[in-house]
N, C-alpha and C positions, 0 to 999 in steps of 0.2 A: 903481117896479115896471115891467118890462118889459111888451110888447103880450104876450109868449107868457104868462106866467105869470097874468097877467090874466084869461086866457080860463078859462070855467065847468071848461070840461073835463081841461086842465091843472092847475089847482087839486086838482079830481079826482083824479086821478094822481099830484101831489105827496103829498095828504092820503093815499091808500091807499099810496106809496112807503113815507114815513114808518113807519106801520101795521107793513105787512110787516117791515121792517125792525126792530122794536120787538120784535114776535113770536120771529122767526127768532132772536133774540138773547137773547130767554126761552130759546125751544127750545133754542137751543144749549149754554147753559148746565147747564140740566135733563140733559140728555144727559150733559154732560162729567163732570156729579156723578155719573151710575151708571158711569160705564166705569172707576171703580177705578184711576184711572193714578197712583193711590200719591204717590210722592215724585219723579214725573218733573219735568222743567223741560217748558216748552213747548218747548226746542229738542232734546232728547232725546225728545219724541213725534215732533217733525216726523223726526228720522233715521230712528227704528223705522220712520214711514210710508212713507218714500222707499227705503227699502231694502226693505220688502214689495212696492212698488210697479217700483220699474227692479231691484230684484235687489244683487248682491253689487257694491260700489265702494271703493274707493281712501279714506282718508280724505282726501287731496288733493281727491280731485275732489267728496266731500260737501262740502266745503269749500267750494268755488267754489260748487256749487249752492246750497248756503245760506247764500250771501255772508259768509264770515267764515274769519277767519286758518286754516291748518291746525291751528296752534297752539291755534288758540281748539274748536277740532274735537276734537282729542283730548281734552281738557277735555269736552266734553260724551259721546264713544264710552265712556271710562273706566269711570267710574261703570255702563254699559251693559253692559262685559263683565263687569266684579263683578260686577252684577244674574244676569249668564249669557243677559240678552238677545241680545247680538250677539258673535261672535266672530269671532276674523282669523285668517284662511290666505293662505301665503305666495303670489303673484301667478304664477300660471305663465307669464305673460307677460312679465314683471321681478321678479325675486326679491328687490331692493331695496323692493317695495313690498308692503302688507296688502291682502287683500279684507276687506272688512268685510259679515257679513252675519249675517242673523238666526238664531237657534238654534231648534231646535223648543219653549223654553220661550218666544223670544219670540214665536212662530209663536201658541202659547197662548194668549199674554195678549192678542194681540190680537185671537185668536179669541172670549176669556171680554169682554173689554170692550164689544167688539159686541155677543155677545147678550146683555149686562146691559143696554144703551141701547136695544134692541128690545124684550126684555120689557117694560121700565120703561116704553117709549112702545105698545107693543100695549094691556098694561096699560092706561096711561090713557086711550087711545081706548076701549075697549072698557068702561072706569066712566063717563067721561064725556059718553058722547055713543050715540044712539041709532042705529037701523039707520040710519034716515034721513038721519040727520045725517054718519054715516060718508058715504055715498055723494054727499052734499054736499061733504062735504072732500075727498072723492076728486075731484070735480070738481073743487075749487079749485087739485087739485093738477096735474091738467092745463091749467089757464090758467096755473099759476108754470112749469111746463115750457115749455109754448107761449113764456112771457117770457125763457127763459134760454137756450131752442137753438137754436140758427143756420138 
């Protein structure tokens, strides 16, 4: 065992790392089961996100961003434009290429997903835990911020 790991208060922080990390991955869970995401793949959530997030792209350059073949890309867009989540317009920029971007039903779903995951977690604060206790977690949650921003 190392001198750093040895120390009272390293141990400390290992033991609460841990913890956290235990948690967060409850929570995470808990979450993903109320948002409804049906019969997506994990990598058909990530395009819906990234396409809410930077806007209308190429499926080339989804691609690249989410490291995998074009090939392997349209393969996961397909099934999305069936869904009626995401549709393509031709590129005013190169007409040989698709924008790919979300439709107002996928606009929905990710609107309805979100606040199934808020409810569901308002909800269970608000059965679980008393004023006090809120306000204790509220604090807890500015020491994980304090840990996470630059």
């Amino acid at each position: 065992m190392s001198r750093l790991t040895s120390r009272p208060e390293t141990e400390l922080a290992s033991t609460i790392a841990l913890e956290v990390r235990t948690v967060f991955r409850k929570v995470k869970r808990h979450l993903r089961e109320q948002g409804e995401r049906g019969d997506l793949t994990p990598a058909q959530v990530s395009v819906v996100l990234r396409l809410e997030e930077s806007g209308a792209d190429t499926v080339s350059a989804l691609a690249r961003t989410e490291g995998m073949r074009p090939q392997s890309m349209s393969a996961v867009i397909s099934p999305l434009q069936e869904a009626g989540l995401v549709s393509g317009t031709p590129d005013p920029n190169d007409g040989r290429q698709t924008l790919m971007s979300l439709t107002p039903k996928g606009l929905q779903w990710l609107k309805d997903g979100r606040a199934a995951r808020q409810d569901w977690l308002t909800k269970r604060i608000s059965q679980r835990f008393s004023v006090s206790e809120q306000e204790k977690l509220r604090s807890s949650l500015d020491l994980l911020t304090k840990l996470v921003d630059d």
